[in-house]
C-alpha positions, 0 to 999 in steps of 0.5 A, a space after each residue: 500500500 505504501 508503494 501506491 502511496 509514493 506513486 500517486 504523490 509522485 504522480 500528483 507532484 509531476 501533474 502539478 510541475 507541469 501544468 505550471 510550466 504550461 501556464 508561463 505564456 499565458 496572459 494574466 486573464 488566462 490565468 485567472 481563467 484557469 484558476 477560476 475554473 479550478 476552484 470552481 470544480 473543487 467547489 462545485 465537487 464539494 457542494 454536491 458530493 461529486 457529482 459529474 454534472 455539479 463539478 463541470 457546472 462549477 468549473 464552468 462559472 468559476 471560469 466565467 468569474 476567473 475570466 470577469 476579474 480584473 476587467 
């Protein structure tokens, strides 16, 4: 058990590396974007159990307020 453990934190950490590198080129509404949309799905997530549909309708208005900020 503790071998899948290392595995999927080290997956996770590999995730995490290279989405940020992906971000280096986008402009700061993109990112806001992006970081809405992510909190969004987190949310929507938690607000209906993890529910398919509650998790992509956060993710969608969270892009949408990501991409509203700083206009």
């Amino acid at each position: 058990m503790k071998t899948i453990q290392k595995v999927a934190i080290t997956s996770i950490a590999v995730f995490a590396f290279s989405a940020l590198t992906g971000c280096s080129n986008m402009s700061q509404r993109d990112k806001n974007t992006a970081v809405g949309a992510g909190i969004g799905a987190v949310g929507g997530a938690v607000l209906t159990g993890g529910s398919g549909i509650g998790t992509a309708g956060g993710a969608a208005v969270g892009g949408v307020i990501g991409n509203q900020i700083g206009r």
